[in-house]
C-alpha positions in Angstrom: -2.5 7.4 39.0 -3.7 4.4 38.1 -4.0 2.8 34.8 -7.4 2.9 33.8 -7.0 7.2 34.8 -3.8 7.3 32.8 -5.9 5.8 30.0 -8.8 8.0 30.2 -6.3 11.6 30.5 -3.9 9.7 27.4 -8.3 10.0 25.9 -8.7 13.3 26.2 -5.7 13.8 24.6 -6.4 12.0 21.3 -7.1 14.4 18.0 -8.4 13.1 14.8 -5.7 15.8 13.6 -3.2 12.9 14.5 -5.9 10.4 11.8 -5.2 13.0 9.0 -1.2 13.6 9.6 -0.5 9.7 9.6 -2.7 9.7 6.5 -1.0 11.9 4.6 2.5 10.5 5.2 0.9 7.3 3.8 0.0 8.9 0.8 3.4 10.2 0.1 4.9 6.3 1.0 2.1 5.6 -2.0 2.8 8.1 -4.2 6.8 7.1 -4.8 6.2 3.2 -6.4 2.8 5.1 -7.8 4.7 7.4 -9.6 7.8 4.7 -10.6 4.6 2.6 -12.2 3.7 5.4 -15.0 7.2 5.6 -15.6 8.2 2.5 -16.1 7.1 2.1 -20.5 9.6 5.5 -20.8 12.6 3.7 -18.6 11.8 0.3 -20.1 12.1 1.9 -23.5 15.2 4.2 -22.9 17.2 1.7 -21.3 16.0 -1.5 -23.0 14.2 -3.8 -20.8 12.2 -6.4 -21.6 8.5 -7.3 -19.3 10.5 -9.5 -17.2 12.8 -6.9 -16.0 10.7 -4.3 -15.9 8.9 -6.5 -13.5 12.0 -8.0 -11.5 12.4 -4.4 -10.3 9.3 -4.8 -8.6 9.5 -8.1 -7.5 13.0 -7.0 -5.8 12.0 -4.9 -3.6 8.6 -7.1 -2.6 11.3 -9.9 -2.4 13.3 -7.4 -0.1 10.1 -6.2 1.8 8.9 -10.3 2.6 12.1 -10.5 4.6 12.5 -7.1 6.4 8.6 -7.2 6.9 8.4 -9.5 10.1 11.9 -8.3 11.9 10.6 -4.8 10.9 7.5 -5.2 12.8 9.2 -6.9 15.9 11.3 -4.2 16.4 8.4 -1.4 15.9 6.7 -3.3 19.0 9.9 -2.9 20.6 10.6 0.5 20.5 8.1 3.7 21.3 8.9 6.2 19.6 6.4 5.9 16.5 7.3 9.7 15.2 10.9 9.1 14.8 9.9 5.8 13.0 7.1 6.7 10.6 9.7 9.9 9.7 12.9 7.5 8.8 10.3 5.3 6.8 9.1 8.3 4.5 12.8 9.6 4.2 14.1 6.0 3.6 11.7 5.1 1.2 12.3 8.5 -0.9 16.5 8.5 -1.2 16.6 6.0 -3.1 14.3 6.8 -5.8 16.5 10.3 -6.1 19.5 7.8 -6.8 17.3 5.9 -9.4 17.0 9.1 -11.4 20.3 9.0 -11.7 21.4 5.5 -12.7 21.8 4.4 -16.1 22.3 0.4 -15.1 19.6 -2.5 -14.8 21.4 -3.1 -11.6 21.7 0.0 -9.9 17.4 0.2 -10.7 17.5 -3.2 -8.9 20.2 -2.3 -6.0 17.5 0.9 -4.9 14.2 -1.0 -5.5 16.0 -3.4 -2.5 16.3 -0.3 -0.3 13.2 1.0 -1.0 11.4 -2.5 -0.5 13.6 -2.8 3.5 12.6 1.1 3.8 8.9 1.0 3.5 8.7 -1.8 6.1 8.2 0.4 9.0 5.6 2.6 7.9 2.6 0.1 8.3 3.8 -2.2 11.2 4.0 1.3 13.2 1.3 3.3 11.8 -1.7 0.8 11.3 -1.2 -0.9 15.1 -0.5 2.9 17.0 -4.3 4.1 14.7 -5.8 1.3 15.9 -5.2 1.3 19.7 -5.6 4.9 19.9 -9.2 4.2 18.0 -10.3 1.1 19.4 -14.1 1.3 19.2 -13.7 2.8 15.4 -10.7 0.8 13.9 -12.0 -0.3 10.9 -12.6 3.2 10.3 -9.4 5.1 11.1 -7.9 2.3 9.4 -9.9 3.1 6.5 -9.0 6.5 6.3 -5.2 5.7 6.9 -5.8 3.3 3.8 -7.5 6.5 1.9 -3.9 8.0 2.3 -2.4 5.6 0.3 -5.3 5.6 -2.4 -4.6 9.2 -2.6 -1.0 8.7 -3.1 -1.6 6.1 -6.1 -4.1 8.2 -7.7 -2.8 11.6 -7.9 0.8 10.5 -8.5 0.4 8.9 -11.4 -1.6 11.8 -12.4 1.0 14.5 -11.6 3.7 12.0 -13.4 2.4 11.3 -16.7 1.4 15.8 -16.8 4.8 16.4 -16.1 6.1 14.4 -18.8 3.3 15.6 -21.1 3.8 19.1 -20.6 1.0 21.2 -19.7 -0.5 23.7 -22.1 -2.6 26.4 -19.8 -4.8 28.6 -21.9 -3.2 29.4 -25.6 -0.8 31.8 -24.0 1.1 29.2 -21.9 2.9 25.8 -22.2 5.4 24.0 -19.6 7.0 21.5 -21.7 7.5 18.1 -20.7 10.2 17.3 -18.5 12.3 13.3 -18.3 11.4 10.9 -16.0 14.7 11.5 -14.1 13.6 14.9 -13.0 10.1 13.3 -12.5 11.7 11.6 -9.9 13.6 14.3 -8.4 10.5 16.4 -8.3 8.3 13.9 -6.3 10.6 12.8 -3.4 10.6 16.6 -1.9 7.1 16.7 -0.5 8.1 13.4 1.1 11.3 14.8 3.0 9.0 17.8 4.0 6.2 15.5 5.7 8.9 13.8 7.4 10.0 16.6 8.9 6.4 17.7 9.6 5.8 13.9 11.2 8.9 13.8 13.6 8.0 17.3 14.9 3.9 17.0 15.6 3.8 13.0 16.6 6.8 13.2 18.3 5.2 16.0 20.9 2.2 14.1 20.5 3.0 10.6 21.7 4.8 11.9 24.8 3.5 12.9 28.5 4.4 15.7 30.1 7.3 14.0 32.0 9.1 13.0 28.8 7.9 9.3 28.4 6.2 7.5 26.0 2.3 7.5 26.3 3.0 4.0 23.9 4.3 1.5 26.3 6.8 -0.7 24.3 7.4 -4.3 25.1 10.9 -5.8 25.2 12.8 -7.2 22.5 12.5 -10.7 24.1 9.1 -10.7 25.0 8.1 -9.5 21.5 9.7 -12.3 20.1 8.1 -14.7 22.3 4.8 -13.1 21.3 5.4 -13.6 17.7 6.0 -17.1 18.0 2.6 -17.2 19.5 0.9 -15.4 16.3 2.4 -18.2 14.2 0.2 -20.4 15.8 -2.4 -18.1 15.4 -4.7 -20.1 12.7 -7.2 -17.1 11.9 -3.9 -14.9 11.2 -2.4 -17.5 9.2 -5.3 -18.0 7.1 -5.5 -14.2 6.9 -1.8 -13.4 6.1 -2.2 -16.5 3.2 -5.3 -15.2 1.3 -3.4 -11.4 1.2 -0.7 -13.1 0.0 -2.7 -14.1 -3.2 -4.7 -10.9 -3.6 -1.4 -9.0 -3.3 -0.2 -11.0 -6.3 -3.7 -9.5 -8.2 -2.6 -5.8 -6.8 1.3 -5.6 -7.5 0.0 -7.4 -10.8 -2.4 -5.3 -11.8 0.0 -2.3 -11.0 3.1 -2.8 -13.2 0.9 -4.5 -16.1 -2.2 -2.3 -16.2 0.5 1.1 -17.4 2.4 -1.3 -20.0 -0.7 -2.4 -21.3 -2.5 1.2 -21.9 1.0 2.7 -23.5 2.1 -0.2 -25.3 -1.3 -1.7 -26.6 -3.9 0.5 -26.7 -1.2 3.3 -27.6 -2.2 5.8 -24.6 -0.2 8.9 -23.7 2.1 9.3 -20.5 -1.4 12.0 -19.5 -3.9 9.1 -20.3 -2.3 6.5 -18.6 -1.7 8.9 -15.3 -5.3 9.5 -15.8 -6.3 6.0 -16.3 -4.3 4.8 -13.0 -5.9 8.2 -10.9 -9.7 6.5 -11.9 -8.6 3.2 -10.4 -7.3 4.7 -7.3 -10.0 7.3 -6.6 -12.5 4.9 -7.2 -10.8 2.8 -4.0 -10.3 6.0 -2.4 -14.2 6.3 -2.0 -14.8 2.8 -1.7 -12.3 2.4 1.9 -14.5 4.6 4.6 -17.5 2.7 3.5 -15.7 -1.1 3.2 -14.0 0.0 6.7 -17.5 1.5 8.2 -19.5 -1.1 7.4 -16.8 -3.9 8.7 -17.6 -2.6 12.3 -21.2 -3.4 11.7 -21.8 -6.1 10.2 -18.7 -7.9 10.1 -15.0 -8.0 8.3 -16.0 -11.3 6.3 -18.7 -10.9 4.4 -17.4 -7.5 2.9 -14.2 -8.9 2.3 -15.7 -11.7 0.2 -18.3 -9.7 -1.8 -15.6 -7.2 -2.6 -13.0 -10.1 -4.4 -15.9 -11.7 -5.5 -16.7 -8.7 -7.8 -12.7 -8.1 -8.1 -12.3 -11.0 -10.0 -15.7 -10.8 -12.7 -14.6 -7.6 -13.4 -10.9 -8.7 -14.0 -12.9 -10.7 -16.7 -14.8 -8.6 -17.8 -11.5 -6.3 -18.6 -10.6 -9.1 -20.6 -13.2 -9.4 -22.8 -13.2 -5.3 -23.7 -9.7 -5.4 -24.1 -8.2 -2.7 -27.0 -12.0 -0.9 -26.2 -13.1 2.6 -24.1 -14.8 0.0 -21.9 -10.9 -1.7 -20.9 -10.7 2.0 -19.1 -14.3 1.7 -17.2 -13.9 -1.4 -15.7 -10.2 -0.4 -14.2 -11.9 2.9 -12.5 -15.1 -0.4 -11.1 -12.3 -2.9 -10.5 -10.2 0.0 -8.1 -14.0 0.6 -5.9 -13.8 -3.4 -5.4 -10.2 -4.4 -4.7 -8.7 -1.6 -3.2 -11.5 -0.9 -0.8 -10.7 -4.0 1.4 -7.4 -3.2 2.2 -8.1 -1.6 5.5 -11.0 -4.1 6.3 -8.1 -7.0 5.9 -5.7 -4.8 7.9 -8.4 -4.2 10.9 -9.5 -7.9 10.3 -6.0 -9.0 11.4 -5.7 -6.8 14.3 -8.6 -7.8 15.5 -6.9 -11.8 15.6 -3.9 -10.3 17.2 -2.9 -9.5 21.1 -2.9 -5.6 21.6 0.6 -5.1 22.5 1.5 -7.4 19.2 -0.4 -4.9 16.3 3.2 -4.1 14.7 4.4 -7.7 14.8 1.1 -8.9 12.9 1.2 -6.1 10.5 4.8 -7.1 9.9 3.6 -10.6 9.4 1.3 -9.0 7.0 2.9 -7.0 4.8 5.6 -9.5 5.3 3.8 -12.2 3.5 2.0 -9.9 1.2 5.4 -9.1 -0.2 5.7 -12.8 -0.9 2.9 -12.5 -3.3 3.7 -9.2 -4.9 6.7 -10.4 -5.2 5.9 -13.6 -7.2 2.6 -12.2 -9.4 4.4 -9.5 -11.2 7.3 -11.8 -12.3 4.9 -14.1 -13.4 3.0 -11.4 -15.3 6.2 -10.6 -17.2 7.1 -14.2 -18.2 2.9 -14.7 -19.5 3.1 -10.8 -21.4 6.9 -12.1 -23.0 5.2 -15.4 -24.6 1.5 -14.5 -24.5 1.0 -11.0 -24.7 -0.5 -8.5 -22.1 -4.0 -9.1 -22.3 -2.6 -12.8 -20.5 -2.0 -11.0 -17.2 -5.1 -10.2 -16.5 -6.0 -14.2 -16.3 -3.7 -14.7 -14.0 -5.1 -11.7 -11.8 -8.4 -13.0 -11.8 -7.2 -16.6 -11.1 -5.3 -15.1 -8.0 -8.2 -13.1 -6.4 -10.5 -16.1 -6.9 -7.8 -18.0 -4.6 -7.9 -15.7 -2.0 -11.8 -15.1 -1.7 -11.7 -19.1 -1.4 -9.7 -18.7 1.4 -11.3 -16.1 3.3 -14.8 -18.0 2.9 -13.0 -20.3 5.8 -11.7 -17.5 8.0 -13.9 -17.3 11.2 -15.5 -13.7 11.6 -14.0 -13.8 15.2 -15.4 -9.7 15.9 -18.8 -9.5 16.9 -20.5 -6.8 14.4 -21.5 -3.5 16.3 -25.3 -3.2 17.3 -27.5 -0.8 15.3 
């Protein structure tokens, strides 16, 4: 059979179910940190942290993701079997927040945000590439969705977090009371072992022939590393990989200071600040398949720079109704605009990359995305110690208007599809 047959039966083969069940593994690698996030003002408080620590957790296990990114992605392109390691990601990623609900130490939260930060490295260097190949002609769009997964994860986590500390009163007849954040915890990392289980069966089957190999034809070790020394020199991916870097520091910013400054300034509930984080998320949820669609029109760039652009005046504009109901209205706006080019930057840098290299540029990605999550937060925590919290959110803005500038010099190097 030859190899434009193989490709047409492997075709045939292809389900969108395969779309939906990486997507909702993503979600669950969302939900965990989405969850930790509404939690963090009831540790911080119970175990005495100041901002900084609170966001040294965070930038730990960025710190730990920046180096485990790029190996990460080099062996994902080495190895075929993308079931077993989207499964270990989900299950890695979850343990350690079970042993976070048990610690009682600064150190210990830091020692598990590491593991968690090397853990969650494999997810996107081996789901993003494997969506992508399978969906060539509509990559921007199953990317899209794949990014819905994680919006889904952000918003309903924080949701389900701050209800379950709250307690739930149903009807006058019925109250569950509130439960700690250590059995918050608990309680969130078991749909995560399920879905693993669920991944390893279905996309195992799924990503082999009948003869037992892989349909996903892995390169070597060596010649993966020789590749990635070619995306290095890869000046659109560089300039790619550099402007996430800076939105990254708005996101992972914006996601450990937007909870402390609803509970701790404007005095909202555990509920109200779920709720609060579930608008920002949902708003991105329903801004991706559009962003992503419309990439494969009319090009990656110009949505990518019209999205930040509005990022960052409505980072302002957050400013200015600080303490007011209109701070909460302009987080749901700002989530339609920033988290909506996620995917769009994700397809954007596979479409720089060779085909058989999509996990080692993802890893190169995320890699140096981590940088900037990594560095924003901590910087956050040193501004709300001396400044106050309202500071942050100058910083964010300053950071997205960095990586729009950079992105105005990117070359759109994929021709827009025809009407």
């Amino acid at each position: 059979m030859t190899a434009l047959a193989a490709d047409a039966d492997i075709t045939k083969e292809r389900s969108f179910l395969e779309v939906w069940l990486i997507t909702i593994g993503h979600a669950l690698t969302h939900w965990y940190p989405a969850t930790f996030y509404v939690l963090t003002p009831v540790i911080g408080n119970e175990l005495g942290l100041t901002y900084t620590q609170i966001a040294s957790i965070v930038t730990a296990q960025a710190i730990a993701g920046a180096l485990s990114n790029i190996p990460g992605g080099i062996i994902c392109d080495s190895i075929g079997r993308k079931g077993r390691l989207m499964a270990l990601s989900l299950a890695w990623v979850g343990i350690p927040y079970m042993i976070m609900a048990t610690s009682t130490a600064y150190w210990m939260l830091l020692a598990c945000a590491v593991l968690i930060g090397v853990g969650n490295t494999i997810w996107h260097p081996t789901a993003i590439p494997t969506l992508a190949r399978r969906f060539s002609e509509r990559k921007g769009l199953v990317v899209s969705i794949h990014g819905m997964g994680g919006n889904i994860g952000d918003a309903v986590a924080p949701f389900v977090a701050g209800t379950l500390l709250s307690g739930v009163a149903i009807g006058s007849a019925f109250t569950l009371p509130g439960v700690s954040w250590r059995q918050v915890m608990i309680f969130n990392v078991i749909p995560g072992i399920l879905m693993a289980i669920a991944i390893l069966w279905y996309l195992g089957k799924l990503q082999m022939d009948g003869k037992g190999k892989s349909v996903e034809q892995a390169l070597s070790l060596t010649e993966v590393v020789k590749g990635f020394s070619g995306l290095l020199k890869n000046s659109t991916l560089m300039m790619l990989v550099t402007s996430s870097a800076f939105r990254s520091m708005t996101q992972g910013s914006l996601l450990v200071f937007l909870p402390l400054y609803l509970a701790n300034s404007m005095g909202y509930s555990a509920w109200a600040v779920g709720a609060a984080l579930m608008a920002l998320q949902l708003c991105g949820f329903i801004a991706a398949p559009i962003a992503g669609g419309m990439s494969d029109k009319v090009g990656r760039r110009s949505i990518m720079m019209s999205s930040m652009a509005m990022s960052a005046i409505v980072l302002l504009f957050m400013v200015f109704a600080g303490g007011t109901p209109a701070f909460v209205f302009f987080v749901a706006l700002l989530g339609f605009f920033l988290f909506a080019i996620r995917a769009v930057l994700q397809a954007w840098t596979l479409d720089a990359t060779p085909k058989n290299m999509g996990g080692s540029a993802i890893g190169l990605l995320f890699g140096i995305q981590a940088i900037g999550t990594s560095i924003g937060p901590l910087i956050c925590g040193i501004l709300a110690d001396r400044y106050g919290l309202l500071s942050t959110f100058y910083f964010m803005a300053g950071t997205i208007v960095l990586a729009n500038m950079l992105v105005f010099f990117i070359p759109d190097i994929r021709k827009p599809a025809k009407a």
